[in-house]
C-alpha positions as CSV (number, residue, x, y, z in Angstrom):
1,X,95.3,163.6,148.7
2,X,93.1,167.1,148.3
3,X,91.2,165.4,145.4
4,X,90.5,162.1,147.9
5,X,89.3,163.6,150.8
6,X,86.7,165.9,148.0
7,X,86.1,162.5,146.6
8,X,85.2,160.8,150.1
9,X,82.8,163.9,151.4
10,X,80.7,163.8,148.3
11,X,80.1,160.2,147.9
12,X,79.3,160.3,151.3
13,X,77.0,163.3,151.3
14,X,75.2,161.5,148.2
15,X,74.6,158.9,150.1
16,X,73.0,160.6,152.7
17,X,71.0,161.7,150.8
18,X,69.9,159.1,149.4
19,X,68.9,157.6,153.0
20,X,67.3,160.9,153.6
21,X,65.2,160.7,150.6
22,X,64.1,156.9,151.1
23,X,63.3,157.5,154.8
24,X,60.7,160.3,153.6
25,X,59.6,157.6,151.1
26,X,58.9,154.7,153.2
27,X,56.8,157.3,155.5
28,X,54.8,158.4,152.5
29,X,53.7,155.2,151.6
30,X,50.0,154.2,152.6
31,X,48.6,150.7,152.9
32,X,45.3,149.4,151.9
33,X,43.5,147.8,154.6
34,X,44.8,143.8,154.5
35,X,47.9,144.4,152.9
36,X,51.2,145.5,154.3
37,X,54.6,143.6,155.7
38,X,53.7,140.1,156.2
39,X,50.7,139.6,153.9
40,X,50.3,136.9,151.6
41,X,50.1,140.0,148.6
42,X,52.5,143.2,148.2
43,X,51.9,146.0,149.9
44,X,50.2,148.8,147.4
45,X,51.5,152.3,147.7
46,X,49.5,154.9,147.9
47,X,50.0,158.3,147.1
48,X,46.5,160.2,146.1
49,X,47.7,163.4,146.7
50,X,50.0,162.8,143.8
51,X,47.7,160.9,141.7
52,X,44.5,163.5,141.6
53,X,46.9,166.3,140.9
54,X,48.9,164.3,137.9
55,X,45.8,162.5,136.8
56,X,42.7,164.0,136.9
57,X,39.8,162.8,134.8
58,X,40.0,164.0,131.0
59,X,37.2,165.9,129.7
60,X,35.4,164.6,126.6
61,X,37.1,165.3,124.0
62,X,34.4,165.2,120.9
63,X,32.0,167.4,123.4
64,X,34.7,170.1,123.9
65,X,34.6,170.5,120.0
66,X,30.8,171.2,119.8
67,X,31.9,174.1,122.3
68,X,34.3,175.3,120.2
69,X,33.7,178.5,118.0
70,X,33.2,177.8,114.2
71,X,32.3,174.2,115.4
72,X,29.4,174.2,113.5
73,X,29.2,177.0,110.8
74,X,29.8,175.0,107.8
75,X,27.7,172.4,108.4
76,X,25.2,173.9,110.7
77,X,24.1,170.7,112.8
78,X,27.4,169.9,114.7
79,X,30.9,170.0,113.9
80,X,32.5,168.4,110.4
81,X,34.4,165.6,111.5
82,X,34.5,162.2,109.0
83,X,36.9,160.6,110.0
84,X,35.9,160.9,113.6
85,X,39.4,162.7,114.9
86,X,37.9,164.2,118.1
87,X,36.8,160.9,118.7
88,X,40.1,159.3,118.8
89,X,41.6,160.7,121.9
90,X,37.9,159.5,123.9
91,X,38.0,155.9,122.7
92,X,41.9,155.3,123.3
93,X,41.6,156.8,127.0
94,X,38.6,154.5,127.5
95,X,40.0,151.8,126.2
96,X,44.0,151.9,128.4
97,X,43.8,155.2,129.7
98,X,46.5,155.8,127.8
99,X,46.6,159.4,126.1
100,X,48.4,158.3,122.8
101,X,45.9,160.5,120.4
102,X,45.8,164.2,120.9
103,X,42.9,166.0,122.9
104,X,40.7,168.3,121.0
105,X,42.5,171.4,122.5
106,X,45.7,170.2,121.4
107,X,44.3,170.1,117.7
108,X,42.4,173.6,118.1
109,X,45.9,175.2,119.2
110,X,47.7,173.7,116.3
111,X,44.9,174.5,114.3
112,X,45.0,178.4,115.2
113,X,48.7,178.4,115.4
114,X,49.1,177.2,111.7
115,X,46.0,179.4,110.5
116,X,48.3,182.6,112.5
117,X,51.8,181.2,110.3
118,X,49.7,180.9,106.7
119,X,48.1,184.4,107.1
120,X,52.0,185.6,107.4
121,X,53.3,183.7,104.8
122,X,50.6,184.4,102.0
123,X,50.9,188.0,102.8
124,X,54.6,187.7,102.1
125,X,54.6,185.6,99.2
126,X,52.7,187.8,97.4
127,X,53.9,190.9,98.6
128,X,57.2,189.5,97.6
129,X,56.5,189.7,93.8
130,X,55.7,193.0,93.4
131,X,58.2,195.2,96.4
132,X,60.9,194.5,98.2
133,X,62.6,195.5,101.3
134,X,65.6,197.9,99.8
135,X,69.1,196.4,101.0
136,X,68.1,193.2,100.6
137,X,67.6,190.4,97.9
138,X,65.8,192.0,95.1
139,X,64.6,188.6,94.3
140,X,60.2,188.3,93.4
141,X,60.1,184.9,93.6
142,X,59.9,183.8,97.4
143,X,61.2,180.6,97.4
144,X,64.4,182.0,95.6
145,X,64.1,185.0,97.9
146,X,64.4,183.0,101.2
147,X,67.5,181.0,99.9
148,X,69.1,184.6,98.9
149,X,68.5,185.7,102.5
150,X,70.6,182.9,104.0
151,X,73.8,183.3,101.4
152,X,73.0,187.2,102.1
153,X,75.3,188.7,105.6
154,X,72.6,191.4,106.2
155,X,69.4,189.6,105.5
156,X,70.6,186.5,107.2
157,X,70.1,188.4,110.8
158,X,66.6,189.0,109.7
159,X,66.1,185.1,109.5
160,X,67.8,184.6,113.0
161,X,65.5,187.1,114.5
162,X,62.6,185.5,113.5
163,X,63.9,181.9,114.6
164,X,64.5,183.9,118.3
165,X,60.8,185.2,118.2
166,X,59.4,182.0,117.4
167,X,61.5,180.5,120.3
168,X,60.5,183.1,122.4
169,X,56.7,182.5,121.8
170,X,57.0,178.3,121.5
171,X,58.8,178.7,125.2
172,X,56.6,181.1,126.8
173,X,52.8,180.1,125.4
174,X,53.7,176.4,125.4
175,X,50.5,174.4,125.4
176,X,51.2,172.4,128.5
177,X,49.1,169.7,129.1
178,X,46.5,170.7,126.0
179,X,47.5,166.8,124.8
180,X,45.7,165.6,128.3
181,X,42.9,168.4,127.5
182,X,43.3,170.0,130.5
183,X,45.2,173.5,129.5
184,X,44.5,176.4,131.8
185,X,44.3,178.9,128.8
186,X,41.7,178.9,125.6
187,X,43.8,177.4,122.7
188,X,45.1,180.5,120.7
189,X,44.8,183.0,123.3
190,X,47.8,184.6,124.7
191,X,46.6,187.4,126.1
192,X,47.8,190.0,123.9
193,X,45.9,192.8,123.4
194,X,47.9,196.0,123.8
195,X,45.4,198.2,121.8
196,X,42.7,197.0,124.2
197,X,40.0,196.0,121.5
198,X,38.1,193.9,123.5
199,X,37.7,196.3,126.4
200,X,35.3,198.7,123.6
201,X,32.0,198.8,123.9
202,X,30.3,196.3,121.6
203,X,33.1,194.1,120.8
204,X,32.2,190.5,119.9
205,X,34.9,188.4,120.9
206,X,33.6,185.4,119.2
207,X,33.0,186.5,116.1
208,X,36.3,188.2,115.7
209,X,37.1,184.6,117.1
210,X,35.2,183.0,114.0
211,X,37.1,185.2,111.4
212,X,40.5,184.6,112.2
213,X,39.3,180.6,112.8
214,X,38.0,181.3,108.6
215,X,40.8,183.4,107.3
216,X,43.8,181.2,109.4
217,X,42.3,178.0,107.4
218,X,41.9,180.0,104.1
219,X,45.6,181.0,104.5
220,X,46.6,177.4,104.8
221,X,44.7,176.0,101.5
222,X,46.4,179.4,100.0
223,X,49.8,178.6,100.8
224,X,49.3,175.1,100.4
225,X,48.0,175.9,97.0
226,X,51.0,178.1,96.2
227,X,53.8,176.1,96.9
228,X,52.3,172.9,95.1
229,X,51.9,175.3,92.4
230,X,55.7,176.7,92.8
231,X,56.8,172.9,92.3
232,X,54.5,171.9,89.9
233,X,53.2,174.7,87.3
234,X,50.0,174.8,86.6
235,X,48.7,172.2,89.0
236,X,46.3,175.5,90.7
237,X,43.9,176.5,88.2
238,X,44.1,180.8,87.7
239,X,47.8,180.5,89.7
240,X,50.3,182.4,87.6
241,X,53.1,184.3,88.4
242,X,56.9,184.7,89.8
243,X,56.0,182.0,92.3
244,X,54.9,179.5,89.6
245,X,58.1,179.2,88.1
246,X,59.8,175.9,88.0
247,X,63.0,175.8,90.9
């Protein structure tokens, strides 16, 4: 009897609820002059509060890459794009306005974000070779290294710690809305700066900007370079070592 009379009060304080959030409804809704209740056409509703904040218009996405640092610097006269990928988000939005390609921004945050991982990673896989961390797997090649940590009960916590940084950093930095092209933040920057180098005197933010841009896609043709060469011996001319070993 307990469990009907629980059952009864919350279906019936669902449904007022529900008439509480369709009353708000029908008084939000807006009609355009000559159509409403008793027209020969629907009504349209209305909301433009709504729709400026959800849907404002998209920047261009081809011109915020000429704006971009290291646009330019290979090429010298615009950015290097062939096969026309800053182009792709412009023409689809003018076309449906639907957002299926990827703003600029999106691609310069994935960009920088990958450039940050390789710089990491080459560091390590060469490092690798030559020391390793004492107490755990005394192993120079890195691929074999990585599979030791996971079999390993002490280095294993080293792989879960790094899983809960990057979680950490994906959650809190998430690139909202840098698909749309219209993220509040620069793409890479997170604000961290706890040795305060860009308060000295003198400090050129976008060159420093322009060197890790270099060095983050360097990094990623380097690691690229060393795992094909890991899988395939040989295939990276000058590549020798541990790491070129067969699996």
């Amino acid at each position: 009897a307990a469990a009907a009379v629980c059952s009864g009060l919350a279906g019936a304080a669902v449904a007022a609820s529900a008439r509480r959030r369709a009353s708000v409804a029908r008084k939000g809704w807006q009609y355009e002059p000559g159509y409403g209740p008793g027209q020969d056409l629907p009504a349209q509703p209305v909301f433009p509060q709504n729709v400026e904040r959800i849907v404002p218009a998209p920047p261009n996405s081809h011109e915020t890459l000429q704006g971009y640092v290291g646009a330019d610097v290979e090429m010298g006269d615009g950015p290097w794009d062939p096969l026309g990928f800053s182009k792709l988000y412009d023409r689809n939005y003018d076309f449906n306005c639907v957002m299926v390609y990827p703003h600029v921004q999106w691609l310069r945050e994935a960009e920088i974000k990958h450039g940050r991982v390789a710089m990491l990673a080459f560091v390590g896989m060469v490092v690798q070779q030559w020391w390793q961390i004492p107490g755990l797997p005394q192993q120079p090649d890195w691929v074999k290294a990585l599979d030791e940590c996971y079999a390993s009960p002490v280095a294993v916590w080293g792989i879960v710690q790094i899983s809960v940084f990057a979680a950490v950093m994906e959650g809190h930095f998430f690139p909202e809305y840098a698909w749309e092209g219209i993220m509040k933040r620069e793409p890479g920057d997170f604000g961290f700066d706890p040795l305060k180098f860009s308060k000295r005197p003198g400090f050129d933010l976008k060159k420093k900007q322009l060197i890790e841009l270099k060095n983050g896609r360097l990094a990623m043709i380097g690691v690229a370079s060393m795992a094909s060469n890991h899988v395939l011996p040989g295939s990276v001319p000058f590549l020798t070592g541990a790491y070129a070993v067969r699996p």
